[in-house]
C-alpha positions in Angstrom: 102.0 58.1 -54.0 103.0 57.2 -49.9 102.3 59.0 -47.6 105.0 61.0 -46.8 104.3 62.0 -42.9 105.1 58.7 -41.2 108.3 58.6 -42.9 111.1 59.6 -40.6 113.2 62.8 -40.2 117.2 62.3 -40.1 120.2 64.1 -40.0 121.7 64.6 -43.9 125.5 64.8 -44.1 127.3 65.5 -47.3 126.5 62.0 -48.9 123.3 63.4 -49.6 124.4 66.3 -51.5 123.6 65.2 -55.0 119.9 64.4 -53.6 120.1 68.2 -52.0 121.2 69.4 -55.5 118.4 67.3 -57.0 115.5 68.8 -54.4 116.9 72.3 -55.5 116.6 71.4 -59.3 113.1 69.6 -58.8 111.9 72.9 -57.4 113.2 75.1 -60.1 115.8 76.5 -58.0 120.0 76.5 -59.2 121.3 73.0 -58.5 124.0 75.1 -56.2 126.1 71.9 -55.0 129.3 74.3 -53.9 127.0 76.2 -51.8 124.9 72.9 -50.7 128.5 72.0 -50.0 129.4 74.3 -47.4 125.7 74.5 -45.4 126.3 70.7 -45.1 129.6 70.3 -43.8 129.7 74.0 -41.5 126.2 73.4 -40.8 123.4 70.2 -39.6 121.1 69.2 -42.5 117.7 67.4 -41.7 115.6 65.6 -44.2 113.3 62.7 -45.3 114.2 60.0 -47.9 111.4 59.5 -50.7 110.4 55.7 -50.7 111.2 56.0 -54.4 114.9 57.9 -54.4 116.3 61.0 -53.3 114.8 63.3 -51.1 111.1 64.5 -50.1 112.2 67.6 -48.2 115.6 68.8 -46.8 116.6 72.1 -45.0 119.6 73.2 -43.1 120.8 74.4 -39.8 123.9 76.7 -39.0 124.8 77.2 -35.3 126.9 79.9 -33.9 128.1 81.4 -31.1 131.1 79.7 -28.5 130.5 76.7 -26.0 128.2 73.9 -26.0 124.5 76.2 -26.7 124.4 78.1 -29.5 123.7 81.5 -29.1 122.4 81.8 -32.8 121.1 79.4 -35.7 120.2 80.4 -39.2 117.6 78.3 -41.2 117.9 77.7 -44.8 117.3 76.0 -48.2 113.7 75.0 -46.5 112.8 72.9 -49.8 109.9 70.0 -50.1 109.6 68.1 -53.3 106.6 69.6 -55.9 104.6 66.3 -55.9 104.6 66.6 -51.8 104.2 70.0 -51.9 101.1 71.6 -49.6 100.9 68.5 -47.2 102.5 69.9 -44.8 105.8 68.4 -44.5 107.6 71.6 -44.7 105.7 73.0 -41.4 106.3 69.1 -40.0 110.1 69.6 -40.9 110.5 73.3 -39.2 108.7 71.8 -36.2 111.1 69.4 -35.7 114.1 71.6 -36.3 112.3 74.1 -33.3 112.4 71.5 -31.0 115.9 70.4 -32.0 117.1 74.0 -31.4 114.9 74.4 -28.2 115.6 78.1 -26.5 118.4 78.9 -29.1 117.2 82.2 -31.5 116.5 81.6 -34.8 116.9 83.3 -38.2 115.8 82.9 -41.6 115.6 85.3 -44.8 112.0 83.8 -46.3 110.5 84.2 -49.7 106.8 85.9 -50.2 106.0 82.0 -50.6 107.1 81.0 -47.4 106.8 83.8 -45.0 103.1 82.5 -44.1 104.5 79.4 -42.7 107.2 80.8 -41.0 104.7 83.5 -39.5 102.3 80.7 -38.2 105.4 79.0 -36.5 106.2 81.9 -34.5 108.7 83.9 -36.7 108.4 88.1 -36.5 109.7 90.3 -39.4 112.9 92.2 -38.4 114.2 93.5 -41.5 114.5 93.0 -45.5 117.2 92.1 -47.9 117.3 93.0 -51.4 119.0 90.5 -54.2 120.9 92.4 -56.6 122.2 90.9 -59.8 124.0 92.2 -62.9 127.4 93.1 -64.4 129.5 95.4 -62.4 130.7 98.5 -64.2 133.2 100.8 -62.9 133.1 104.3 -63.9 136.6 105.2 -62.5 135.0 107.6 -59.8 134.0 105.3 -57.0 133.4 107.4 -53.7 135.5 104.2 -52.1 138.8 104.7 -54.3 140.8 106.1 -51.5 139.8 103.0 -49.4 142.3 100.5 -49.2 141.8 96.7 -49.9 143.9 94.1 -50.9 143.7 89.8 -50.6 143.5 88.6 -47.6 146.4 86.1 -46.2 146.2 83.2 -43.9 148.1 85.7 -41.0 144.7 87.4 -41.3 142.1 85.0 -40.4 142.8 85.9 -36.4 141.5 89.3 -36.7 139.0 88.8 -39.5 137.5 86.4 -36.6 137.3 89.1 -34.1 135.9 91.7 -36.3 133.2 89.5 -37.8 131.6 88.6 -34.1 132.1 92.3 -33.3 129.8 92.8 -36.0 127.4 89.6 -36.3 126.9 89.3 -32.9 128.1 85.4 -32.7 131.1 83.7 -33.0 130.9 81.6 -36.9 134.6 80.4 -36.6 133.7 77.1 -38.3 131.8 78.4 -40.9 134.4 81.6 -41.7 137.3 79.3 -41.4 136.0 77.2 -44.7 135.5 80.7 -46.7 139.3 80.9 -48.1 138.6 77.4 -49.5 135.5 78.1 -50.5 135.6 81.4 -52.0 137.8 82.8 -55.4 138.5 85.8 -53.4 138.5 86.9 -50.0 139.8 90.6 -49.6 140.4 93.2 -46.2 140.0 96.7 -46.5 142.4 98.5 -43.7 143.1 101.8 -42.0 146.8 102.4 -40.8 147.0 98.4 -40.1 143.4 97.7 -38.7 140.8 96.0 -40.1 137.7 97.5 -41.1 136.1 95.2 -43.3 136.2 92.2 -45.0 134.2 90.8 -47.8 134.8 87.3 -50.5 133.0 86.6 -53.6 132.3 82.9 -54.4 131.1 81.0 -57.4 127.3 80.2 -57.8 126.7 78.5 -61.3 127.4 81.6 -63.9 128.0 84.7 -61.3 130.4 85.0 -58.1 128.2 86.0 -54.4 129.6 88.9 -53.2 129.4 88.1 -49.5 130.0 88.2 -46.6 130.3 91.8 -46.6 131.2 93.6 -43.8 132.1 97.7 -43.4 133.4 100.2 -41.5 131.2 102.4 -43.6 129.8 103.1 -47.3 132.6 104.2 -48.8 134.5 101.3 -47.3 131.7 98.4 -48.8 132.2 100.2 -52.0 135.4 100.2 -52.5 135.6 96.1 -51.3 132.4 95.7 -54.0 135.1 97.0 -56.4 137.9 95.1 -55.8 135.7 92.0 -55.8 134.4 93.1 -59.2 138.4 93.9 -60.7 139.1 90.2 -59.9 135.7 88.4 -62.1 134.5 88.2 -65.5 131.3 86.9 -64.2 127.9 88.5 -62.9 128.3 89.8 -59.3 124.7 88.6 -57.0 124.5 89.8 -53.4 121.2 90.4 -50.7 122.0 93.3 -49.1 120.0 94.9 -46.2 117.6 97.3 -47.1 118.5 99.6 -44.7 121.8 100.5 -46.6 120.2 102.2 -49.5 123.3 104.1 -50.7 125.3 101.1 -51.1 121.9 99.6 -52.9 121.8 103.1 -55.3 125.2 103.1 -56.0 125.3 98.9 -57.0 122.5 99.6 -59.2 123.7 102.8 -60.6 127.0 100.4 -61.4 125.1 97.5 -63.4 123.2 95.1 -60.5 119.6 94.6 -60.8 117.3 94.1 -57.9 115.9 90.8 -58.7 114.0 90.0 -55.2 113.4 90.5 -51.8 113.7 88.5 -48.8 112.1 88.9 -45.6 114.2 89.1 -43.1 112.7 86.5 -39.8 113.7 86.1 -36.2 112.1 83.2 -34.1 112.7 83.7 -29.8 114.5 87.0 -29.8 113.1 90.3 -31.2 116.2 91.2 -33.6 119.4 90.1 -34.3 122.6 90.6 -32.6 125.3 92.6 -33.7 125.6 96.0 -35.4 124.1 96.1 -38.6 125.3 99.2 -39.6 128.3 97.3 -40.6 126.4 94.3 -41.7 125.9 94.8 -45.6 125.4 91.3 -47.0 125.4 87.6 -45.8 127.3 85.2 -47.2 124.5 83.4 -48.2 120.6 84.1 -47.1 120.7 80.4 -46.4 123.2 80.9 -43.4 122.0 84.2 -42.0 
């Protein structure tokens, strides 16, 4: 076998997303190419080429905020190939991407595996997320019935814009502006004309992502959960934060399993920005 830490770090762009796919698949994760898709293209990959085809290691970096410095960037799909694994070319990867990303925060949601690396880089424990995964099933009753949603229109991507940075804390206009095309569904949930959430469910192999979600309230992430259910025959999965335990009760008393947890990482800033009161569920864990 080489040895794989001379070899040279570069940018990936979406040429390399069969390879991604294959990394994913060689480490027993989905292949997930529509979501490899969309990190690649809204966000900067970084990897290293395997002297024998395909990738060693890979991992992705989505920046947000307005201006030339991001004000935010969210680490993900940190993968290094099994026969390279534990020779440190997933620390020698982060490493890089730290000095890439210089003074700009960092975020990540790590698995139990790979919280000890991200701890000895530097990385504190803000929060959790919770995966949930399972068949929705409506009883007829939900506490968000009188909550109005419907699809959401091109007209609305303005103020779904302004209401997302209100509540993430950065601006993630080129990542939110692929969602219609890369969702099945993108709904709004409004109150005499205004906005007060938003929330899309897009296709992961056999079940649709319910996220982003984003709500005024409960009540409100309920009633979009709903809506996003009416409109699927598949699974439903989403990571929501922990701290939102009636909207975790009431998914599981409605047919989603917990299936893991995520810890929840910040690196150069002690928590993230925004409100997270209205902050359910990422779009994906893999973009923050």
């Amino acid at each position: 076998m080489p040895t794989p830490s001379p070899l040279p770090i570069r940018r990936l762009t979406f040429r390399d997303l069969t390879a991604c796919a294959d990394l994913s698949e060689n480490r027993g994760w989905p292949r997930e190419e529509h979501k490899w898709g969309l990190l690649l293209s809204a966000g900067q990959g970084y990897g290293i080429d395997d002297p024998d085809g395909g990738l060693i290691s890979a991992c992705v970096v989505t920046a947000y905020g307005h201006g030339p410095r991001p004000e935010l960037g969210a680490i993900g799909m940190v993968l290094v190939a099994e026969r390279y694994a534990r020779q440190g070319i997933g620390r020698r990867l982060m490493r890089h991407v730290l000095s890439l990303m210089d003074t700009t925060p960092l975020t990540l949601h790590a698995t139990p595996h790979g919280r000890p690396l991200y701890e000895e880089l530097g990385f504190k424990l803000v929060g959790r997320a919770e995966m949930l995964r399972g068949r929705f099933r409506p009883d007829g009753g939900e506490p968000g019935a009188g909550v109005a949603t419907r699809p959401a229109t091109a007209d609305d991507l303005p103020a779904l814009l302004r209401l997302d940075e209100e509540v993430f804390g950065a601006d993630r206009t080129p990542l939110l502006t692929r969602l219609p095309a890369f969702a099945d569904q993108v709904r709004v949930a409004e109150d005499d004309g205004r906005f007060t959430g938003y929330a899309a469910a897009w296709p992961n192999m056999d079940t649709h992502v319910v996220g982003p979600l984003i709500a005024r309230d409960t009540p409100t992430a309920q009633a979009l959960v709903s809506s996003l259910a009416e409109g699927t025959d598949r699974p439903l999965r989403t990571d929501i934060d922990v701290r939102h335990g009636a909207l975790l009760d009431w998914a599981k008393k409605h047919g989603l399993a917990s299936v893991a947890f995520n810890a929840v990482m910040t690196y150069g800033v002690t928590d993230l920005p925004g409100d997270w009161r209205r902050r359910f569920a990422p779009l994906t864990v893999a973009a923050g």
